[in-house]
Each structure stands twice: as structure tokens, then as C-alpha cells.
N, CA, C and O atoms as CSV, one atom per row, in Angstrom:
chain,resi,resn,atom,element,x,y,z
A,1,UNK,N,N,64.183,-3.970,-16.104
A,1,UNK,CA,C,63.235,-5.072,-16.064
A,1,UNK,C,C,63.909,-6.311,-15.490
A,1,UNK,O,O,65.037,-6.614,-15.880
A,2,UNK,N,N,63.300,-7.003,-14.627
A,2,UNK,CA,C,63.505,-8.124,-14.116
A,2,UNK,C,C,63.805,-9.471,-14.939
A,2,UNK,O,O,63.252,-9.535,-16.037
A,3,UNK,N,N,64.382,-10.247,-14.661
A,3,UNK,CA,C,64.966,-11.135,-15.373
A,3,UNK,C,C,63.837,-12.329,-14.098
A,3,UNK,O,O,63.539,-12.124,-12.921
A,4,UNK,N,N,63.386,-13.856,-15.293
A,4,UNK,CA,C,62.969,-14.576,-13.843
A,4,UNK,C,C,63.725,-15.044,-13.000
A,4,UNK,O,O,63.247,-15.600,-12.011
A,5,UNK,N,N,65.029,-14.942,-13.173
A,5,UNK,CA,C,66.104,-15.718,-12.205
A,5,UNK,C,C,65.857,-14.496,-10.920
A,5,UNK,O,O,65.331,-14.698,-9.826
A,6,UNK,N,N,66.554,-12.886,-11.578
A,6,UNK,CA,C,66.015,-12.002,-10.425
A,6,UNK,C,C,65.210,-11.865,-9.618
A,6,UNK,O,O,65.528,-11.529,-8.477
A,7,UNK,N,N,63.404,-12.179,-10.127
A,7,UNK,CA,C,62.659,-12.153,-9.524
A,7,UNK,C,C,62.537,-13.275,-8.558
A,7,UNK,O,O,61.962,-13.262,-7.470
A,8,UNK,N,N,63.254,-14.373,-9.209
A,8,UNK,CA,C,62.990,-15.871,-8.095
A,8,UNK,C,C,64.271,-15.902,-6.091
A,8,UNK,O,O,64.287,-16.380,-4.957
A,9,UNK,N,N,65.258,-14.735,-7.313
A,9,UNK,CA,C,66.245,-14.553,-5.922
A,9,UNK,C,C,65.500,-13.388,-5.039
A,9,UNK,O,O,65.730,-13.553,-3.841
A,10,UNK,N,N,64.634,-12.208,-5.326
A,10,UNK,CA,C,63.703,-11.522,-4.802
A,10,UNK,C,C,62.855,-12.548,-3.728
A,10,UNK,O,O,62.684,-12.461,-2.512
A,11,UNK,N,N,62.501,-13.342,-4.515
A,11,UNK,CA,C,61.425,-14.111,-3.646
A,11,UNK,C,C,62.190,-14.692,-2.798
A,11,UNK,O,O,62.071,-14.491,-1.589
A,12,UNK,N,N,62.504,-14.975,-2.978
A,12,UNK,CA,C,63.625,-16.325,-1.688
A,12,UNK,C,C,63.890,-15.062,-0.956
A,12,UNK,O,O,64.254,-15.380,0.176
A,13,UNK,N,N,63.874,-13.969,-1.070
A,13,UNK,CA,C,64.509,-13.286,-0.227
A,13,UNK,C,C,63.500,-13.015,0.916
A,13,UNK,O,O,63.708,-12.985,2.129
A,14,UNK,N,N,62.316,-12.819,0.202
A,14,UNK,CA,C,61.185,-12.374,1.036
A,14,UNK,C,C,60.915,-13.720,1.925
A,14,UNK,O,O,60.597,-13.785,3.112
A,15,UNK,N,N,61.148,-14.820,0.945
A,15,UNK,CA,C,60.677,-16.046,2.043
A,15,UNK,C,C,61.449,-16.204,3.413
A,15,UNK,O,O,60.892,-16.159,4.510
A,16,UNK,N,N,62.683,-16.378,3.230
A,16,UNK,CA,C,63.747,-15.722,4.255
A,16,UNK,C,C,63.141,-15.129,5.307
A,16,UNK,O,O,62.822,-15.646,6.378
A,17,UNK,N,N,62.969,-13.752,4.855
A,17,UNK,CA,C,62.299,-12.892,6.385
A,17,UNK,C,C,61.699,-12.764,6.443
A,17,UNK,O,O,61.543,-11.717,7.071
A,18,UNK,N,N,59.899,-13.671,5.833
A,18,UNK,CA,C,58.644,-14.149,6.476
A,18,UNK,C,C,59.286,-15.261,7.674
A,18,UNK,O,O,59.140,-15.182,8.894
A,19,UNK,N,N,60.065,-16.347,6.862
A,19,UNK,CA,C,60.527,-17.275,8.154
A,19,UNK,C,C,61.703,-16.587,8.986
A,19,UNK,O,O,62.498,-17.502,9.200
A,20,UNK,N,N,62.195,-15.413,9.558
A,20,UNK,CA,C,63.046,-15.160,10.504
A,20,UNK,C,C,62.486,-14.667,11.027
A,20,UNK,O,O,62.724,-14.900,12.212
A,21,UNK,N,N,61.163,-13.479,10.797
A,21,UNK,CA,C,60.229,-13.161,11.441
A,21,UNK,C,C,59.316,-14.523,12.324
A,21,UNK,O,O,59.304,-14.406,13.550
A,22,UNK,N,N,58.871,-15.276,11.958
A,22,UNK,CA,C,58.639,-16.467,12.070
A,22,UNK,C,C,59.286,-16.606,13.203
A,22,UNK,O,O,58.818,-16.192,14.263
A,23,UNK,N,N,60.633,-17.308,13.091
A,23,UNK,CA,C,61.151,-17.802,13.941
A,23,UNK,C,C,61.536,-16.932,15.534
A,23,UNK,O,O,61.915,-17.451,16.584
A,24,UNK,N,N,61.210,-15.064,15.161
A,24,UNK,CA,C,61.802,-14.843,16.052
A,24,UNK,C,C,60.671,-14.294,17.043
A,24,UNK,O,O,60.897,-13.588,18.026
A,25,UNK,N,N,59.586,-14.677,16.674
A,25,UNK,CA,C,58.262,-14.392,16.989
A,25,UNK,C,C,57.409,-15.210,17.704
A,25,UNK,O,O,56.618,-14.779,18.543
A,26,UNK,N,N,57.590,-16.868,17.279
A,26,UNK,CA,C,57.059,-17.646,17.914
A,26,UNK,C,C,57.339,-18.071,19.354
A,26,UNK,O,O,58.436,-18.370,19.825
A,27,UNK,N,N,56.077,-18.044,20.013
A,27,UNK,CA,C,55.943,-18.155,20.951
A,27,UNK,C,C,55.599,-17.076,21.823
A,27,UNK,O,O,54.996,-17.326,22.866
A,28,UNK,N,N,55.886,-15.996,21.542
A,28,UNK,CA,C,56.042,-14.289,21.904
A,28,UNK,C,C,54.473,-13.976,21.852
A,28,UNK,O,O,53.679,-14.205,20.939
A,29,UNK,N,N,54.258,-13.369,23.133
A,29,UNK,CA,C,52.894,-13.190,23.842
A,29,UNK,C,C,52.694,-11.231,22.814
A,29,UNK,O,O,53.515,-10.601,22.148
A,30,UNK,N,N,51.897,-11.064,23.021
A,30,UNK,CA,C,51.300,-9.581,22.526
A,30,UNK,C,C,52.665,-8.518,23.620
A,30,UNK,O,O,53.667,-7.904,23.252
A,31,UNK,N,N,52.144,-8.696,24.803
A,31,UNK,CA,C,52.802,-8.065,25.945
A,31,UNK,C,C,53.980,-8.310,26.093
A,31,UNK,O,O,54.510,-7.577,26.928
A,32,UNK,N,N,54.713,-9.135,25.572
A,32,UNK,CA,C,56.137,-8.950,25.596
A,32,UNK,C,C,57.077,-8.525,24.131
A,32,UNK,O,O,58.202,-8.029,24.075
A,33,UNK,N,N,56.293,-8.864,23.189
A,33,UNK,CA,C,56.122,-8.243,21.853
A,33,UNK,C,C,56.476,-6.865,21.718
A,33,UNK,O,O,57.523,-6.353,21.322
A,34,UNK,N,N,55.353,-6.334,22.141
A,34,UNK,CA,C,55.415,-4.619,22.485
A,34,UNK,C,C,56.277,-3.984,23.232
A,34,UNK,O,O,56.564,-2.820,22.951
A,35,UNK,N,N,56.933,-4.723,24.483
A,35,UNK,CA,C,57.577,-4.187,25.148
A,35,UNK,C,C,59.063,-4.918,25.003
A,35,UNK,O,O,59.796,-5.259,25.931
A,36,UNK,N,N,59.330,-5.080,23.409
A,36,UNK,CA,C,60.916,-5.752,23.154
A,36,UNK,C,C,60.880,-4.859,21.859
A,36,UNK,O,O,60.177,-5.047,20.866
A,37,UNK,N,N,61.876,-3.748,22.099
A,37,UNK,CA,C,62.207,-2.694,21.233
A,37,UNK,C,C,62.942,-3.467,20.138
A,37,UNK,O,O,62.660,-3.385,18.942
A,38,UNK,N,N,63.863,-4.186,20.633
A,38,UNK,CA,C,65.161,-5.451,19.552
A,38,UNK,C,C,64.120,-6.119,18.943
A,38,UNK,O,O,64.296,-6.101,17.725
A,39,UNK,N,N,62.874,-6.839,19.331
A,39,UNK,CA,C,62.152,-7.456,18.689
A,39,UNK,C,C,61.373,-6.924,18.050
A,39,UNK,O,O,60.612,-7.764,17.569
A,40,UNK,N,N,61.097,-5.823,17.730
A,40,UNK,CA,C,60.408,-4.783,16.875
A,40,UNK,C,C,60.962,-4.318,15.845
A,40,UNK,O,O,60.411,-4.093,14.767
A,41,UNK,N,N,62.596,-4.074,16.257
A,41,UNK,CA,C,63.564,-3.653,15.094
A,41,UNK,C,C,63.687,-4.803,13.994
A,41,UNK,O,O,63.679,-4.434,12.820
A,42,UNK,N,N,63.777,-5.893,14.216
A,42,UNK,CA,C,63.931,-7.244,14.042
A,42,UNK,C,C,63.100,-7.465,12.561
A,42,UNK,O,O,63.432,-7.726,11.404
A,43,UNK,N,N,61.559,-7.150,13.441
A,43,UNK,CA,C,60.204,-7.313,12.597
A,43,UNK,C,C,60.105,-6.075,11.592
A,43,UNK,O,O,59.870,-6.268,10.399
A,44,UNK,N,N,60.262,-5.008,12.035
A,44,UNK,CA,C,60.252,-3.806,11.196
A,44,UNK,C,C,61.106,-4.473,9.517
A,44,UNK,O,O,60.823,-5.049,8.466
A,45,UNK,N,N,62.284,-3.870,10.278
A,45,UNK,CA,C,63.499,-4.751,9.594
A,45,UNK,C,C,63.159,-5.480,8.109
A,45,UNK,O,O,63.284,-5.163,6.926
A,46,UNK,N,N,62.641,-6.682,8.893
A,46,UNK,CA,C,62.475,-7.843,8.054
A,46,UNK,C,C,61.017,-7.412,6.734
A,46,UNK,O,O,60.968,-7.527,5.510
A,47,UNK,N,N,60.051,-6.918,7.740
A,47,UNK,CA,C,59.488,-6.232,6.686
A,47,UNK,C,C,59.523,-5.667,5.608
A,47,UNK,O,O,59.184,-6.048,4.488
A,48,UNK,N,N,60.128,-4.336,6.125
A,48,UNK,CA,C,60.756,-2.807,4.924
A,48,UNK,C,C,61.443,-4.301,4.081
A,48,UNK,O,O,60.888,-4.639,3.035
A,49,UNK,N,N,62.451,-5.000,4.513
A,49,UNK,CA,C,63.008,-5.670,3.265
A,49,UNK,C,C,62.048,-6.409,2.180
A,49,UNK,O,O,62.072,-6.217,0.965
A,50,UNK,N,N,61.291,-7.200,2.814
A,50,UNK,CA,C,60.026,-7.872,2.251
A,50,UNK,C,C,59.269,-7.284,1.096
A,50,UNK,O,O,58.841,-7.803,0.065
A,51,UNK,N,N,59.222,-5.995,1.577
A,51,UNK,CA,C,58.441,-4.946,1.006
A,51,UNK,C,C,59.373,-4.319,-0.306
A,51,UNK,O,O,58.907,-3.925,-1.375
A,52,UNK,N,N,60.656,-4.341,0.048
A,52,UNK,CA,C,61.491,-3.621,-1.188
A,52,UNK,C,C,61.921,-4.887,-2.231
A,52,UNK,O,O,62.568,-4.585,-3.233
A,53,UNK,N,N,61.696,-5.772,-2.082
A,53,UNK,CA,C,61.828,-7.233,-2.688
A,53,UNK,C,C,60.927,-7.451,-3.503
A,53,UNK,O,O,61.155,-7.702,-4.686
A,54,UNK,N,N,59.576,-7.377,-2.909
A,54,UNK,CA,C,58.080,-6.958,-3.707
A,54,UNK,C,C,58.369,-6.250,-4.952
A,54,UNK,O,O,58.546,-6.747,-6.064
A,55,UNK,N,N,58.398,-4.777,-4.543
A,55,UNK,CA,C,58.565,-4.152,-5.498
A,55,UNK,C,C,59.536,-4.041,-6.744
A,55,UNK,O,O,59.501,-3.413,-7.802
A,56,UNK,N,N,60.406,-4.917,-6.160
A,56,UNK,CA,C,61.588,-5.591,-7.531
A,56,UNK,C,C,60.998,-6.518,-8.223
A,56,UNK,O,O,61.045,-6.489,-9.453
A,57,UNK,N,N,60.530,-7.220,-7.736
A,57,UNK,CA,C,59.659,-8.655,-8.117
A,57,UNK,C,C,58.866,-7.895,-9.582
A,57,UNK,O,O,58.103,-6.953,-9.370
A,58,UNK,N,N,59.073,-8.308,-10.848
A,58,UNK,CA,C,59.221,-7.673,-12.048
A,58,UNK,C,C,57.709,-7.875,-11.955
A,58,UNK,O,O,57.164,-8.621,-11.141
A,59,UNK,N,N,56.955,-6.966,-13.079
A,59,UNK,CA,C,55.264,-7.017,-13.002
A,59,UNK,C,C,54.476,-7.660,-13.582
A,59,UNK,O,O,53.269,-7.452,-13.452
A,60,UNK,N,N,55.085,-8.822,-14.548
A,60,UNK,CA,C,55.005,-10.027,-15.227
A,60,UNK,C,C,54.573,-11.464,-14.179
A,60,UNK,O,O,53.573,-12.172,-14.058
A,61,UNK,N,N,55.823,-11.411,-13.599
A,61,UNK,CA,C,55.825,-12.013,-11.777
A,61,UNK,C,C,54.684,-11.720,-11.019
A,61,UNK,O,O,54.124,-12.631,-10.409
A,62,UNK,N,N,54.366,-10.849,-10.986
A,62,UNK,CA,C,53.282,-10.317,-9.751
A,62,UNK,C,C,52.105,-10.705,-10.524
A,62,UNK,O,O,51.239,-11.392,-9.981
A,63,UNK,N,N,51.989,-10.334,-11.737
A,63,UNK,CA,C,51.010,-10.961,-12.709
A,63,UNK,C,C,50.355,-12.463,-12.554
A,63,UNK,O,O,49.213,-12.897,-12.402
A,64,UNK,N,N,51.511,-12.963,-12.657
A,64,UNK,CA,C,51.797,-14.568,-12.664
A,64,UNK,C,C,51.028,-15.380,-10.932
A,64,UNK,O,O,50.453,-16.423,-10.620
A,65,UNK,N,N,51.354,-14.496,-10.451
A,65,UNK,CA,C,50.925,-14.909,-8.942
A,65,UNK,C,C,50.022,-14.301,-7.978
A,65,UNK,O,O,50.123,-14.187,-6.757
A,66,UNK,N,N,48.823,-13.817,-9.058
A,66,UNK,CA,C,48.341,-13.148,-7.645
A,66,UNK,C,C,47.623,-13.586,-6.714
A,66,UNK,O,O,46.541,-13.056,-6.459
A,67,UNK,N,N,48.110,-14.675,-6.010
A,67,UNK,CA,C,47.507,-15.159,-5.014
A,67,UNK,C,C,48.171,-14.308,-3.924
A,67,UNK,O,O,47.507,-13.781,-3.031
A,68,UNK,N,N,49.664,-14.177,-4.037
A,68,UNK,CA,C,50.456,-12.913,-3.173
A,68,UNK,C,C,49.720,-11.642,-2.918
A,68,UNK,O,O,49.270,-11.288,-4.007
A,69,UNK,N,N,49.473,-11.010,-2.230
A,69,UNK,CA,C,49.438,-9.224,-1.847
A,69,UNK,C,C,49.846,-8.421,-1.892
A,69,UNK,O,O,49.742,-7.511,-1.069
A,70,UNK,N,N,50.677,-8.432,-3.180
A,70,UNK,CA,C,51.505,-7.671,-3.756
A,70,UNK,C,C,51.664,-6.206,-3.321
A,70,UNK,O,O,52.679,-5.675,-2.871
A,71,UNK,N,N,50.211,-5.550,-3.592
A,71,UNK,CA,C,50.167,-4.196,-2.949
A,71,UNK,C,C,50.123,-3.901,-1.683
A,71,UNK,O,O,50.700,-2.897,-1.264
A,72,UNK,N,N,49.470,-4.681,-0.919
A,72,UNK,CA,C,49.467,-4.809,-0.006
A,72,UNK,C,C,51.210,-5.263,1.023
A,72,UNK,O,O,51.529,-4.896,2.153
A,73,UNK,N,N,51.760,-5.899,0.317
A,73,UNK,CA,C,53.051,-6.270,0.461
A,73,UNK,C,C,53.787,-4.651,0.372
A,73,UNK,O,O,54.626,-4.272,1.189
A,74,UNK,N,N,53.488,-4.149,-0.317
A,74,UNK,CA,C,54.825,-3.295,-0.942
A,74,UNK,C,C,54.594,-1.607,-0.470
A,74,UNK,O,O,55.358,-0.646,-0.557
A,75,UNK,N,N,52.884,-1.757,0.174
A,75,UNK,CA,C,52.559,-0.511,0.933
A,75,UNK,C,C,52.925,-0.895,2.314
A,75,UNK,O,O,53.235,0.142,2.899
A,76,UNK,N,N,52.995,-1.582,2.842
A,76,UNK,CA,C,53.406,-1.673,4.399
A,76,UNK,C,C,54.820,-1.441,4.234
A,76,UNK,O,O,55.238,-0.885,5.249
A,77,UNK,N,N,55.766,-1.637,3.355
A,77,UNK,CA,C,57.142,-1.494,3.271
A,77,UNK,C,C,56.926,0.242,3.335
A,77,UNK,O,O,57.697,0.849,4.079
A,78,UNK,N,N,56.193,0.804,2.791
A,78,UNK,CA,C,55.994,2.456,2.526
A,78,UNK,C,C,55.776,2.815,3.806
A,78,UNK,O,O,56.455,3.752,4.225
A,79,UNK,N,N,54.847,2.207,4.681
A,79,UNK,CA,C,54.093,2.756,5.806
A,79,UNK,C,C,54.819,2.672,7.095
A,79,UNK,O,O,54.608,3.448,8.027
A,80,UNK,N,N,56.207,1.115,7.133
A,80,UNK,CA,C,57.131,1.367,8.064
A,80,UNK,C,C,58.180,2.453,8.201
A,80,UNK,O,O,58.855,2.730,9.192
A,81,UNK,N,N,58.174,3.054,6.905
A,81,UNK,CA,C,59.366,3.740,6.485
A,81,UNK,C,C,59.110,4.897,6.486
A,81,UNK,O,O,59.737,5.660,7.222
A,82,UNK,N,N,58.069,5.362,5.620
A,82,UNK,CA,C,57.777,6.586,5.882
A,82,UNK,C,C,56.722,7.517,7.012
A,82,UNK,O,O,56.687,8.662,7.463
A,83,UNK,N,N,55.957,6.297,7.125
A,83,UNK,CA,C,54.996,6.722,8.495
A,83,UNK,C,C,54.982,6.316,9.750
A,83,UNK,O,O,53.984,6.215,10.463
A,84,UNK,N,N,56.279,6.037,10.081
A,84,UNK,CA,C,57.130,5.150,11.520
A,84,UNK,C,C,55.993,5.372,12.504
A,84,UNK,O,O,55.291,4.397,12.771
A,85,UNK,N,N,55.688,6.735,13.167
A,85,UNK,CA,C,55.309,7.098,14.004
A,85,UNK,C,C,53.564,6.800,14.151
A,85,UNK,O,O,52.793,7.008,15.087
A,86,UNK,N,N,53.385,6.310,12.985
A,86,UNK,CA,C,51.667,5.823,12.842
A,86,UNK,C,C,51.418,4.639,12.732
A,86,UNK,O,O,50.235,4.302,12.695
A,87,UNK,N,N,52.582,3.534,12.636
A,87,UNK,CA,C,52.016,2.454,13.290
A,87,UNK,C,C,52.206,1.778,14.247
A,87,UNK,O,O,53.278,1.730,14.850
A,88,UNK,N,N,51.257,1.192,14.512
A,88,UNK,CA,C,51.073,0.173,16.042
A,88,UNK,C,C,51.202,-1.468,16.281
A,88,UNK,O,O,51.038,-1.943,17.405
């Protein structure tokens, strides 16, 4: 079980690589997006982590906040990882 200090270093973590995603994104057209493999790894990446951060994030926490997308958060971490080849 999560401690709130744990869950608050979870979060910072996720905030992190919403903003590196962020940063490494802006400005970046659809068409050059798609066709930057490094910039895909990047985003993937930052995701799956996002997503495994979520799911640490104790269920008291997730409780506490559901303005977040918790499930939604923590199934796309599932869907980069295990269903690589099905998304777009």
C-alpha cells in the first residue's frame, strides 16, 4: 500500500512526462509526427511510464481525485505495451 508521500512522488512523476511529452511535441505537425520514429519512442516512452505511475498511485489517491482518468490513464499504459502493433 501506498504511503501519500509515494503516491505524491508517483504523481510528479507523471507530471514530468505529460510536460516532456509536451515539450517535445510542440509545434510538431501530424505529418512529421508520424514520420519521426525517435519522436514516437519518446511519446510511447513517456506514456507506458505515466501509465505505470497511475497504477502505483495508491486507490485512496485515485479516490481522492477523480477528476484524473485514472483508468483510462493506466489502460493506454496496457495498450502501448501489450498491443504495440494496434495502435495508431
Amino acid at each position: 500500500m501506498s504511503s501519500q508521500r509515494d503516491d505524491l512522488v508517483y504523481v510528479e512523476d507523471m507530471l514530468a512526462r505529460v510536460r516532456r511529452i509536451r515539450t517535445k511535441t510542440r509545434g510538431v505537425t501530424w505529418p512529421r509526427f508520424r514520420d519521426d520514429e525517435d519522436l514516437h519512442d519518446i511519446v510511447e516512452r513517456s506514456i507506458s511510464i505515466v501509465g505505470e505511475a497511475a497504477r502505483k498511485v495508491s486507490k485512496q489517491f485515485r479516490d481522492a481525485h477523480p477528476e484524473v482518468p485514472w483508468a483510462d490513464t493506466m489502460s493506454i499504459r496496457h495498450k502501448i505495451v501489450h498491443d504495440h502493433f494496434e495502435v495508431s
